[in-house]
TORDRENDREN-559410 format. One record per residue: residue number from 1; chain; x, y, z of N, C-alpha, C in turn. Coordinates in Angstrom, 3 decimals, always signed. Atoms other than C-alpha are relative to their C-alpha. Layout:
   k c      n_x      n_y      n_z     ca_x     ca_y     ca_z      c_x      c_y      c_z
 NUM A        X        Y        Z        X        Y        Z        X        Y        Z
...
//
This chain:
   k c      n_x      n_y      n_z     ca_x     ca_y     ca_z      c_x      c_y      c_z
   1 A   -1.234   +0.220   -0.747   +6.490  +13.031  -22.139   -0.248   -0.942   +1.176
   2 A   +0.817   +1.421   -1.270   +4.639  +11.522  -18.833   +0.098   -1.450   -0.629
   3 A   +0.428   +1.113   +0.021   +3.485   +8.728  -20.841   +1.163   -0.593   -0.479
   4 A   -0.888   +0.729   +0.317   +7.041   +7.964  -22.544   +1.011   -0.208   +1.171
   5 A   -0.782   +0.483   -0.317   +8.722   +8.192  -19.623   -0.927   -1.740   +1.582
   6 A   +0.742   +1.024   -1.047   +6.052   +5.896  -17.345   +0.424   -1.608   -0.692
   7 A   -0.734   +0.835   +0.778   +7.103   +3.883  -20.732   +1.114   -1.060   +0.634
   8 A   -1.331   +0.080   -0.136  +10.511   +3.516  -19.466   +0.058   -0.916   +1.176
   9 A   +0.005   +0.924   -1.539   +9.454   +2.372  -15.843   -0.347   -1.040   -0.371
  10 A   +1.159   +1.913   +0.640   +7.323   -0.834  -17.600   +1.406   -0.592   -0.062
  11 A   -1.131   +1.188   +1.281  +10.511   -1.787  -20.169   +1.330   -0.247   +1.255
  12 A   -1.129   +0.128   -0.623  +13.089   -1.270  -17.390   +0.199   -0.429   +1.498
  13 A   +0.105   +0.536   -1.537  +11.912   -2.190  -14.219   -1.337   -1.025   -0.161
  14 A   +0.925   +1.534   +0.462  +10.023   -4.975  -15.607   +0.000   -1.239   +0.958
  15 A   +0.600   +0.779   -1.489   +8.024   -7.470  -12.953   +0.447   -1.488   -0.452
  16 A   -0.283   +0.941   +0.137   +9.919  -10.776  -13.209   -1.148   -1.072   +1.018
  17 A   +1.656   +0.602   -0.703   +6.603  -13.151  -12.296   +0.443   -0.776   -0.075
  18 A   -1.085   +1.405   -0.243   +9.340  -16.175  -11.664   -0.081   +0.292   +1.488
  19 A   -0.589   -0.048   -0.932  +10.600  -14.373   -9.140   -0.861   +0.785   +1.615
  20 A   +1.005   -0.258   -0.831   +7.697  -12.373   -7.744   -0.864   -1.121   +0.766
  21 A   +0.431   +1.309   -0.809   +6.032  -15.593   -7.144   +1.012   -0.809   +1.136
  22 A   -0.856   +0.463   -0.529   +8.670  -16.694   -5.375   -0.070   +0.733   +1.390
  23 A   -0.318   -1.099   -0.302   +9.154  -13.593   -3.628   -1.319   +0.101   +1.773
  24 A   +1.016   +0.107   -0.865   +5.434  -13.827   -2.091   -0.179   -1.353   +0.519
  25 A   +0.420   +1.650   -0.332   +5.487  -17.737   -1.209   +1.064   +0.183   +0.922
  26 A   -1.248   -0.105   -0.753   +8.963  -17.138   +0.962   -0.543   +0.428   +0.780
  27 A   +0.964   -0.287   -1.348   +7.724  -17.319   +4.350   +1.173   +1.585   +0.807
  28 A   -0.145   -1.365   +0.273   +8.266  -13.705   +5.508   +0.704   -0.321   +1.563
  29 A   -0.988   -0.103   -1.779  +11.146  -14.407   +9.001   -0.150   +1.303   +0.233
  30 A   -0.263   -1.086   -0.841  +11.499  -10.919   +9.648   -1.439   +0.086   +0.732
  31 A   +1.144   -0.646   -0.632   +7.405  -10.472  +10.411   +0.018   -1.286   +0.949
  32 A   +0.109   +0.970   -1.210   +8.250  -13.952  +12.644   +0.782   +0.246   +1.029
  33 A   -1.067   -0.007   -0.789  +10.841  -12.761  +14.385   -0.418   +1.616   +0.889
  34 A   +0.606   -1.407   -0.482   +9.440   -9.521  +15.393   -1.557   -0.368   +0.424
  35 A   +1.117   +0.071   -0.914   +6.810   -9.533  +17.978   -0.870   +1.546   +0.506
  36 A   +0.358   -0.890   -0.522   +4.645   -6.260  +17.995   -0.635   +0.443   +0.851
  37 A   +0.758   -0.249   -0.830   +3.537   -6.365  +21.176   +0.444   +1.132   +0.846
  38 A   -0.193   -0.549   -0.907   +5.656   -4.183  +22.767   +0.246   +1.959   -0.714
  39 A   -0.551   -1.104   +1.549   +6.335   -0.218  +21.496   +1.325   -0.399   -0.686
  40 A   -1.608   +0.126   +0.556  +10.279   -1.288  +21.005   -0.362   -0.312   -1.156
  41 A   +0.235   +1.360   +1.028   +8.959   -3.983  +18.647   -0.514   +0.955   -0.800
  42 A   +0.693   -0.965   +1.266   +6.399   -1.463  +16.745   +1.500   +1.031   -0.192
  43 A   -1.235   -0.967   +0.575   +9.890   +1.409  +16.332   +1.082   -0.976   -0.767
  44 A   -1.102   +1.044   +0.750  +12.111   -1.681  +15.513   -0.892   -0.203   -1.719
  45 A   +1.008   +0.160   +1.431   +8.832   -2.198  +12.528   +0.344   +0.899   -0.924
  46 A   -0.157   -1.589   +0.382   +9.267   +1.576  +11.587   +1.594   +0.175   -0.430
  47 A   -1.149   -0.174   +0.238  +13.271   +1.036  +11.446   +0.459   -0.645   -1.673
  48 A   -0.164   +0.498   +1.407  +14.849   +0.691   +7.915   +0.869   -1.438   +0.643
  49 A   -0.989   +1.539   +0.123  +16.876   -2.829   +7.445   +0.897   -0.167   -1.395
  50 A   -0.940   +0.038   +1.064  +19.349   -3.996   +5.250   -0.959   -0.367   -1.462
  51 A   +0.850   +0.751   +1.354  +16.406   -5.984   +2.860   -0.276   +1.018   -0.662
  52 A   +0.058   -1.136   +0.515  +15.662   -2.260   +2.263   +0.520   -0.035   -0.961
  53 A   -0.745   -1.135   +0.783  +18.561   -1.045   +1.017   +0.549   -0.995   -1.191
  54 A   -0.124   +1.177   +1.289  +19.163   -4.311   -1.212   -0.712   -0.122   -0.791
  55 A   +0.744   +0.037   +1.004  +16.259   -3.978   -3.017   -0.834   +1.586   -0.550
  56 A   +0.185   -1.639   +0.544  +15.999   -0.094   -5.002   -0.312   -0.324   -1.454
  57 A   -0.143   -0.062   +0.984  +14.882   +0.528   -8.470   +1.612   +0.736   -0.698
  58 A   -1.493   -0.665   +0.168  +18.179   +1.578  -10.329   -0.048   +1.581   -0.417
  59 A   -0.284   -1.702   -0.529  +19.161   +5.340  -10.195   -1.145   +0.279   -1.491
  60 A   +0.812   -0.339   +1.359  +17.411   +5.770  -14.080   -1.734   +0.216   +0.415
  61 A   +1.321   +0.633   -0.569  +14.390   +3.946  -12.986   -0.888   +1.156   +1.221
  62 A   +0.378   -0.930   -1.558  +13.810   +6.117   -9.522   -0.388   +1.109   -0.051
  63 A   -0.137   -1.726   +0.570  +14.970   +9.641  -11.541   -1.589   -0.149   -0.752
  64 A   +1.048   +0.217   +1.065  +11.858   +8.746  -14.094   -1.733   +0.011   +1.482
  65 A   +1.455   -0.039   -0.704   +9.193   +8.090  -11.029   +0.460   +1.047   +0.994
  66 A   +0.117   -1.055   -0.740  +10.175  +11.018   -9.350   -0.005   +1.344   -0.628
  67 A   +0.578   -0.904   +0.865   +9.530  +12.993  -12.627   -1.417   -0.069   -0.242
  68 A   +1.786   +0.231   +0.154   +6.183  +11.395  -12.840   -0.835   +0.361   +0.951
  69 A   +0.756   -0.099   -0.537   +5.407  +11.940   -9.570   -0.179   +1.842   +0.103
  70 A   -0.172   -1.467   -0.176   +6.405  +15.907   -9.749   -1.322   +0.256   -1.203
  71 A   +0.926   -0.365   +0.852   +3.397  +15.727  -12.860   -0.999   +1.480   +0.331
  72 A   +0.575   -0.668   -0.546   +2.462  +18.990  -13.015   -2.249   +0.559   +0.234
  73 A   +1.455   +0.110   -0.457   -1.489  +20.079  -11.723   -0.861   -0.023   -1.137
  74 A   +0.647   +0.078   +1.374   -2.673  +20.797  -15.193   -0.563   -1.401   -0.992
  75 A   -0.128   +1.222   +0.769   -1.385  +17.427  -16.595   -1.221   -0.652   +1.080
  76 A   +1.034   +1.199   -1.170   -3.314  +15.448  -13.264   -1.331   +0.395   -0.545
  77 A   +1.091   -0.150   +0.820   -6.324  +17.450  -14.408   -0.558   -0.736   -1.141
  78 A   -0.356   +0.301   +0.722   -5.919  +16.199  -17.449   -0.707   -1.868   -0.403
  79 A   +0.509   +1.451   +0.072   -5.618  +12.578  -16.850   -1.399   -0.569   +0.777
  80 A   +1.417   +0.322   -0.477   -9.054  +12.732  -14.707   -1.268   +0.211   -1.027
  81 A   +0.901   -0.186   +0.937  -10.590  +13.484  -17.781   +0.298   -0.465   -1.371
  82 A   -0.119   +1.122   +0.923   -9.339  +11.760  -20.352   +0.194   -1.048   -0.191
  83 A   +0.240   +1.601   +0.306  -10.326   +8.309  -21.169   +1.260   -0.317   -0.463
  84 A   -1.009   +1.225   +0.284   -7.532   +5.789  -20.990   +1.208   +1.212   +0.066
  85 A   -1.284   -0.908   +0.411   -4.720   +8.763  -20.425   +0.306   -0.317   +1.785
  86 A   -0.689   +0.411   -1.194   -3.880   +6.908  -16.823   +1.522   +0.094   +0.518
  87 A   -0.492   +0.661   -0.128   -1.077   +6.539  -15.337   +1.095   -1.440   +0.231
  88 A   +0.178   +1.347   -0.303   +0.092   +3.291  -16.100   +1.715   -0.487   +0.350
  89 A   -1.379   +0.343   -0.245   +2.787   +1.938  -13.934   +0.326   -1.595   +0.422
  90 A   +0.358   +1.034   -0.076   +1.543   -1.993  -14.401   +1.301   -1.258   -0.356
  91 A   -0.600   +0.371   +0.295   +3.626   -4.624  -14.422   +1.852   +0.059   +0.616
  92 A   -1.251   -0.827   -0.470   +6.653   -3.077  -12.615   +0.495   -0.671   +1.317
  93 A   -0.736   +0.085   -2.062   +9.342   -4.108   -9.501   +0.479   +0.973   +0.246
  94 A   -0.086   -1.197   -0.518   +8.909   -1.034   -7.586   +0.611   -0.592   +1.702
  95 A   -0.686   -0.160   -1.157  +10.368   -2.455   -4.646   +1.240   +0.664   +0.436
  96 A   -0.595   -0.743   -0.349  +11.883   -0.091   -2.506   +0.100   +1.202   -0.666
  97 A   +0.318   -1.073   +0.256  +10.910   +2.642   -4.109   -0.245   +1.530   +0.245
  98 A   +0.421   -1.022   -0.651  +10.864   +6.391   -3.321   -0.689   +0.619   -0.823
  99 A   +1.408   -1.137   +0.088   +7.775   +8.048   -3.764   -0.488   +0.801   +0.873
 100 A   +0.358   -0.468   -1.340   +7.304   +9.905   -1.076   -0.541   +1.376   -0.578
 101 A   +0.319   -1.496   +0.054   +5.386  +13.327   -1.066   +0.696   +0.757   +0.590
 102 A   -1.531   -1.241   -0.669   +8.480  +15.717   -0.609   -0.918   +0.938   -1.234
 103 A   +0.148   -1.743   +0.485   +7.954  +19.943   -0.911   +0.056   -0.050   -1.450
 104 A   -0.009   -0.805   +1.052   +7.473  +20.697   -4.466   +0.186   +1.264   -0.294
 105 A   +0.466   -1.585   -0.083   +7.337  +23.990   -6.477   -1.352   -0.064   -0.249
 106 A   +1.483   +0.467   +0.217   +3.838  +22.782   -7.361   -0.479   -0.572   +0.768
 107 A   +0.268   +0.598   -0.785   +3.295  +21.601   -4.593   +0.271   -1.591   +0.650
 108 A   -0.790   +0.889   -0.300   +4.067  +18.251   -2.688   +0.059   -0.547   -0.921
 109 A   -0.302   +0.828   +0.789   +5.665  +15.682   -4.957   -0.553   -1.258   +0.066
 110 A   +0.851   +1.083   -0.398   +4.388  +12.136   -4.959   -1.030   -0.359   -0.561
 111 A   +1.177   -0.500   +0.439   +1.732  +12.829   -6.843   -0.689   -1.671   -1.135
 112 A   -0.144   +0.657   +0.757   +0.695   +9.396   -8.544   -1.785   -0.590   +0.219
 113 A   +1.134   +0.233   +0.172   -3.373   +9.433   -8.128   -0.638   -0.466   -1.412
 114 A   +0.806   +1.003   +0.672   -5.367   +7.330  -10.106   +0.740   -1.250   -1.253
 115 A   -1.241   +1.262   +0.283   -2.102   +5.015  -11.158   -0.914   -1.084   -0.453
 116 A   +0.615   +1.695   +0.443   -2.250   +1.457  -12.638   +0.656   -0.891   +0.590
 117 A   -1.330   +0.560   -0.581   +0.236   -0.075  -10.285   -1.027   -1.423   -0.517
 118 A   +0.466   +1.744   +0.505   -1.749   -4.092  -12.015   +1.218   -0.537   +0.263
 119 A   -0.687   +0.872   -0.166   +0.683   -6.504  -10.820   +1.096   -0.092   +0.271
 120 A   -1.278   -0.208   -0.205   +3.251   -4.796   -9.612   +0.593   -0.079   +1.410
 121 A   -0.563   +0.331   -1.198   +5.609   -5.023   -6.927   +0.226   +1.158   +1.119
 122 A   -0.425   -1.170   -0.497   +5.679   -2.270   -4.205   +0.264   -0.099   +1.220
 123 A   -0.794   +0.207   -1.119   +7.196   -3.974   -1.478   +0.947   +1.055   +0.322
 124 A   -1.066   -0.845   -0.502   +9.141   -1.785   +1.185   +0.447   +0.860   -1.132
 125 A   -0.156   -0.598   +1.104   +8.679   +0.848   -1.588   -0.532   +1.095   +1.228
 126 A   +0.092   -1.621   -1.193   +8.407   +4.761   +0.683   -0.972   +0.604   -0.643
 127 A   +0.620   -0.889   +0.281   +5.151   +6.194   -0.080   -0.668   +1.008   +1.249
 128 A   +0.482   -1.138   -1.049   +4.756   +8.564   +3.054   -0.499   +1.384   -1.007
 129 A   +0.406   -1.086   +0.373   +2.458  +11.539   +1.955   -0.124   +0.064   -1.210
 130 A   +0.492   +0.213   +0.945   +1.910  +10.398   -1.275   -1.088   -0.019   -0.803
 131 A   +1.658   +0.432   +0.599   -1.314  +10.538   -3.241   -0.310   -0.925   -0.659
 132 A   +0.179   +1.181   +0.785   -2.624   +7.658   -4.249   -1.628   -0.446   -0.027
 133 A   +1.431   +0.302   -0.041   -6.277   +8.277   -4.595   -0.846   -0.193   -1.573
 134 A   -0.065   +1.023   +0.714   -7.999   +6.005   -6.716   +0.714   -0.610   -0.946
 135 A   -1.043   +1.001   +0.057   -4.803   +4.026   -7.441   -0.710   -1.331   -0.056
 136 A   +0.144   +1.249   -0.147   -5.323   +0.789   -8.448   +1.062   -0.864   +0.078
 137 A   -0.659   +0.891   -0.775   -3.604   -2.024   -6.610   -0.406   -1.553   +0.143
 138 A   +0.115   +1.479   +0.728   -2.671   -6.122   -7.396   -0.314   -0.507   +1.507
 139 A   +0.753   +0.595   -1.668   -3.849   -8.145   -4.273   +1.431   -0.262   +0.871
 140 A   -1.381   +0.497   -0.737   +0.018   -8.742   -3.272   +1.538   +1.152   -0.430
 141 A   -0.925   -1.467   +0.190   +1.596   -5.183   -4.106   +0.830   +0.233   +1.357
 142 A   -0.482   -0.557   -0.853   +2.371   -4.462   -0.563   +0.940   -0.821   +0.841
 143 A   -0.537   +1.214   -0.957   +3.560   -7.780   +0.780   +1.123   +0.077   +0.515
 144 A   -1.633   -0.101   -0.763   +6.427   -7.644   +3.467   -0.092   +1.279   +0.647
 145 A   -0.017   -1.482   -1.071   +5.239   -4.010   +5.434   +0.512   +1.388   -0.948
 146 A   -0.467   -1.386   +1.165   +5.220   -0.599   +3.990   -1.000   +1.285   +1.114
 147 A   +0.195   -1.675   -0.500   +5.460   +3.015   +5.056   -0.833   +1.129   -0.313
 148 A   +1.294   -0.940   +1.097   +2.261   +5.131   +4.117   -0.802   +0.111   +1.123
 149 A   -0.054   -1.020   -0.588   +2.301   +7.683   +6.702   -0.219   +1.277   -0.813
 150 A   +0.589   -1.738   +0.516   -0.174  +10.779   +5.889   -0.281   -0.976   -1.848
 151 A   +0.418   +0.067   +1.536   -0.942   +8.594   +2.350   -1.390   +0.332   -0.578
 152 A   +1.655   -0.321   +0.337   -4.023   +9.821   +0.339   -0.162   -1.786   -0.947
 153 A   +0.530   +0.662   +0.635   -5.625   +6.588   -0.568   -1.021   -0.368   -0.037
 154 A   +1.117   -0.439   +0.044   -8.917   +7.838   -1.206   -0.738   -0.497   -1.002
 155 A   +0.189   +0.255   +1.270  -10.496   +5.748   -3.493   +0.356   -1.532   -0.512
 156 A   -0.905   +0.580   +0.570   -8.227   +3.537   -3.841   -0.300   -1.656   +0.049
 157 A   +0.701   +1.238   +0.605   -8.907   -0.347   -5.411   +1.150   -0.990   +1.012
 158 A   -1.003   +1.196   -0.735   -7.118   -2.794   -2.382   -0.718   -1.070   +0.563
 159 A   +0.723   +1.610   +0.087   -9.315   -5.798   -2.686   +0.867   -0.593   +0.437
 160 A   -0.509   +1.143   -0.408   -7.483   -8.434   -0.641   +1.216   +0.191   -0.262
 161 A   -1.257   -0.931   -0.302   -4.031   -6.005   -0.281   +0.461   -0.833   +1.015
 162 A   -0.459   +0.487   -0.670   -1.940   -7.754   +1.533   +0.932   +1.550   +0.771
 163 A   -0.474   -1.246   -0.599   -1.342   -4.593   +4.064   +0.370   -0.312   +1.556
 164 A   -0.573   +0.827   -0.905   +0.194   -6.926   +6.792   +1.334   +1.253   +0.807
 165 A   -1.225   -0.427   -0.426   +2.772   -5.059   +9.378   -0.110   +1.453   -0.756
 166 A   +0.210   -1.202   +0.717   +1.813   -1.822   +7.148   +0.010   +1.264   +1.502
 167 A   +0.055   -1.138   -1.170   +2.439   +1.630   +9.216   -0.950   +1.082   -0.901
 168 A   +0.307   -0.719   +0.700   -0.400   +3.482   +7.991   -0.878   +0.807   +1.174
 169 A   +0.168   -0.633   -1.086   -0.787   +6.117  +10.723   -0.082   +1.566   -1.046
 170 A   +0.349   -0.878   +0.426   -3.230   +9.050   +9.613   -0.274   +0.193   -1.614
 171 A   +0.689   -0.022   +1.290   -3.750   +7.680   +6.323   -1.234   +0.397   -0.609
 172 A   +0.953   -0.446   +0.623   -7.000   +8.897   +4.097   -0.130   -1.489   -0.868
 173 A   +0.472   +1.201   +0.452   -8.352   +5.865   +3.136   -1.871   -0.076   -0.343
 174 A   +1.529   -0.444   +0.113  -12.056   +7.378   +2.951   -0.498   -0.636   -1.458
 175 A   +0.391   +0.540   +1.138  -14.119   +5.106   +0.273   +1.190   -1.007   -0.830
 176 A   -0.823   +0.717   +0.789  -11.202   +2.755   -0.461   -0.671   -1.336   -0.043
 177 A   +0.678   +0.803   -0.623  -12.344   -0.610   -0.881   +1.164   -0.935   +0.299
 178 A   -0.816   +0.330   -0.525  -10.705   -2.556   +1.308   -0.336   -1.580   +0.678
 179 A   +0.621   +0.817   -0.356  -12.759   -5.757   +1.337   +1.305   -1.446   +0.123
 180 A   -1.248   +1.059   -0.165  -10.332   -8.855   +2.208   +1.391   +0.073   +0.338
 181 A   -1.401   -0.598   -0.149   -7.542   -6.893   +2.926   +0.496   -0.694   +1.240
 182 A   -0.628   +1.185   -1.514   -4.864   -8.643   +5.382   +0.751   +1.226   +0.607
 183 A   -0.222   -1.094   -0.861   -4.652   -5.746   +8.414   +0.995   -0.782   +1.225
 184 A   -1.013   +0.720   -1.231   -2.509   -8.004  +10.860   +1.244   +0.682   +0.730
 185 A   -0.953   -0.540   -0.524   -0.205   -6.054  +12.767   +0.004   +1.101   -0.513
 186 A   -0.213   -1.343   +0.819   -0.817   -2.748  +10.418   -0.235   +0.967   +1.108
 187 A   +0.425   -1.279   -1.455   -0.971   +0.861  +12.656   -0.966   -0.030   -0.949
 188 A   +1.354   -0.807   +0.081   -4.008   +2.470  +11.378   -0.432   +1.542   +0.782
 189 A   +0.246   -0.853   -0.665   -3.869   +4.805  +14.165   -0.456   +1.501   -0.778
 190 A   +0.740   -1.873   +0.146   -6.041   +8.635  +13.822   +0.032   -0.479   -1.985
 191 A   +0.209   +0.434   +1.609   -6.089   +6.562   +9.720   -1.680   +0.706   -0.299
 192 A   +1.497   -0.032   +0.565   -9.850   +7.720   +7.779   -0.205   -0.545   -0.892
 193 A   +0.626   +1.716   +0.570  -11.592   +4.787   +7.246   -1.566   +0.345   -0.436
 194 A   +1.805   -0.178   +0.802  -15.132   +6.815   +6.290   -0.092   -0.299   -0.674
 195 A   +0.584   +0.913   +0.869  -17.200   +4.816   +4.281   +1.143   -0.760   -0.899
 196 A   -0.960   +0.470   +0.582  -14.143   +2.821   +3.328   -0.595   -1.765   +0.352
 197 A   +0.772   +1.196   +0.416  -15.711   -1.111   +2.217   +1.291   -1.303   +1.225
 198 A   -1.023   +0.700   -0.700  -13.973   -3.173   +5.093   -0.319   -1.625   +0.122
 199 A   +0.585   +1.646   +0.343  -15.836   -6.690   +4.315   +0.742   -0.572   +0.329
 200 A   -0.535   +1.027   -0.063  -14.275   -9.379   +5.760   +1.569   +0.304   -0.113
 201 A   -1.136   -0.743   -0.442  -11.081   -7.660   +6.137   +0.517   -0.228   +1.074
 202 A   -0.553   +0.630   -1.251   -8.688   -9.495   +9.091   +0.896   +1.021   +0.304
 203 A   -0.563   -0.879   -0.747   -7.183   -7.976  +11.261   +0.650   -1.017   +1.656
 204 A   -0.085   +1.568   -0.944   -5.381   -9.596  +14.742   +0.243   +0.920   +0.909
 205 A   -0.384   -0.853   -1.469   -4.433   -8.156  +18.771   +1.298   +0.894   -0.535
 206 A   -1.014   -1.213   -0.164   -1.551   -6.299  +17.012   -0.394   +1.176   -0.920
 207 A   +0.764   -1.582   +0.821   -3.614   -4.152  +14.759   -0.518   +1.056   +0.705
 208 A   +0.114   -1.378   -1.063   -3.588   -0.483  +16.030   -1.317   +0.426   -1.571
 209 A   +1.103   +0.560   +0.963   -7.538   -0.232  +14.269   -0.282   +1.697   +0.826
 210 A   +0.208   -1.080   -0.122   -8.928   +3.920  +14.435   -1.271   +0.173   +1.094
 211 A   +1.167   -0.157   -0.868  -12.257   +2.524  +16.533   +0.439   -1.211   +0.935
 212 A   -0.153   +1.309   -0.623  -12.694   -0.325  +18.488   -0.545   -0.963   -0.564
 213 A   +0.168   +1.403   +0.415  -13.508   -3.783  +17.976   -1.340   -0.035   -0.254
 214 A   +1.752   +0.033   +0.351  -17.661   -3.331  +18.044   +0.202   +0.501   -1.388
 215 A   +0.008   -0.637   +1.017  -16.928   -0.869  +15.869   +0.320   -0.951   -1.332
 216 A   -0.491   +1.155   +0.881  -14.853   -3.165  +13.572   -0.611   -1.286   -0.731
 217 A   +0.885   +1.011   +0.223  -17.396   -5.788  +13.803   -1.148   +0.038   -0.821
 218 A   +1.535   -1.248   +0.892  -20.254   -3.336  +12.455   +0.424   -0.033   -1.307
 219 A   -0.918   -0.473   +1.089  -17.905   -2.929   +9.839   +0.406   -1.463   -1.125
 220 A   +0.081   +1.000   +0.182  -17.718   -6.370   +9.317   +1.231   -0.500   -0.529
 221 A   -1.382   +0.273   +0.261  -13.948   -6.909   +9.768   -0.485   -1.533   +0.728
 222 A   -0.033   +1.577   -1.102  -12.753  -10.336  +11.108   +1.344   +0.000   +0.570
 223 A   -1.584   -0.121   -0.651  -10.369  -10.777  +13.814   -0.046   -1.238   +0.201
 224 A   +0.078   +1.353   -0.028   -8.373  -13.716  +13.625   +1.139   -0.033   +0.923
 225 A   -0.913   +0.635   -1.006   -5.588  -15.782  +15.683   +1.233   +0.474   -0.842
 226 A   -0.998   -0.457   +0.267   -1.884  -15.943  +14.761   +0.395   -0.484   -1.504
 227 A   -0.624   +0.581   +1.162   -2.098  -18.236  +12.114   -1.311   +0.326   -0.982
 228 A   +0.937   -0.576   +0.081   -5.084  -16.360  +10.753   -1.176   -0.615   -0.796
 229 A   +1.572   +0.704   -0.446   -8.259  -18.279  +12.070   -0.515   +0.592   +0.839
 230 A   +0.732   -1.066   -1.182  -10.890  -16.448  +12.981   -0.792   -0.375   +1.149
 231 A   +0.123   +0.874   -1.818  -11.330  -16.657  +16.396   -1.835   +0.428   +0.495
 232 A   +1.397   +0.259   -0.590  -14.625  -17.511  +18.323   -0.607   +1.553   -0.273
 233 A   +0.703   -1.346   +0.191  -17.390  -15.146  +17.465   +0.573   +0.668   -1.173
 234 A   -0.512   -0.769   +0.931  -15.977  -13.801  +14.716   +0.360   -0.317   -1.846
 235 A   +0.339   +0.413   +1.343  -16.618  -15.862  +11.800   -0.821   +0.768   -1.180
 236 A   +0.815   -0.618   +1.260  -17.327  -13.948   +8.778   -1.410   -0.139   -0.537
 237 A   +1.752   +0.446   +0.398  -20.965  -13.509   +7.329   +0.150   +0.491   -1.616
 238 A   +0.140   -0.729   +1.430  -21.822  -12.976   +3.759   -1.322   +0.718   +0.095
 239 A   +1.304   -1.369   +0.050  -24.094   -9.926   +3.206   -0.787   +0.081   -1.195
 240 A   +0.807   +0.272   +0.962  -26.616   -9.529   +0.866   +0.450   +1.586   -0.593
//
């Protein structure tokens, strides 16, 4: 049943790669026009907008990933142990999406650990409290700011994630790899970043980052300028 209706999300919310390209090349005004320096500016970040509510999977589409994510504990079992029985929600425009980890009877809902999100779209898609540990993720899934508050992404494959303007305050990010990832303006705040692969991973003065900047450096992030060049001292190294 899972897998016919994950089916359903592919054939019907199918990733138009015309328009996705498009989508990510469209220089992003709202993150220019918004200045997070001040708190207003970070709550104005945190506030929904109309681009939101214009872009939803359709009511079918939404009902189907909020049956998948209710999967009950047996089935998740399940798919951690059987070869190729993933997941797979590849290919998909999940923008604006609710996934959110809401009360279950099985506990919270949301539930979409070790996913195939390959090439899909999950712009301004709501995964607060969601599980998404080892989830795999396309290098431009997140593009345009996203809500993933309390998310488990433990694990989780975000090679060069565009996690720009991202509010990910108290996230579980422990062992994700997170090498190239674009942190520019993201919270992070009280986030767990243990042994999470932060290689060359930018970051800029509006990133709210869980240590400080030595720290960061150890870590072998790079902090860059506005138009993101990394600024004095802070030129990336390749590691052996």
């Amino acid at each position: 049943v899972m897998e016919t209706l994950a089916a359903y999300v592919r054939e019907h919310a199918k990733l138009n790669p015309e328009a996705a390209a498009a989508d990510r090349e469209a220089p992003n005004n709202e993150n220019e026009a918004k200045k997070p320096a001040t708190d207003a500016a970070k709550a104005d970040r945190e506030a929904p907008n109309n681009e939101n509510e214009a872009k939803k999977p359709a009511t079918d589409v939404q009902a189907a990933l909020t049956v998948l994510g209710r999967r009950k504990r047996e089935h998740r079992e399940k798919e951690k142990t059987d070869e190729g029985q993933v997941l797979d929600l590849s290919n998909c425009d999940l923008r604006g999406a609710d996934m959110l980890g809401h009360k279950g009877p099985d506990g919270p809902d949301g539930h979409y650990a070790n996913a195939d999100f390959y090439k899909s779209n999950l712009q301004r898609a709501d995964l607060r409290g969601a599980d998404l540990q080892g989830a795999r993720f396309p290098v431009f899934a997140f593009s345009g700011g996203l809500t993933l508050i309390g998310v488990n992404l433990a694990n989780a494959y975000l090679n060069g994630a565009n996690l720009r303007d991202a509010i990910l305050k108290g996230a579980r990010l422990f062992f994700a790899d997170l090498r190239r990832a674009d942190l520019r303006g993201a919270n992070l705040q009280e986030a767990d970043l243990q042994k999470a692969n932060l290689e060359h991973a930018i970051f800029d003065e509006e990133t709210i980052l869980p240590f400080d900047e030595v720290h960061a450096r150890e870590r072998g992030m790079v902090k860059v300028d506005e138009v993101g060049k990394p600024l004095p001292g802070w030129k990336p190294e390749n590691k052996s």
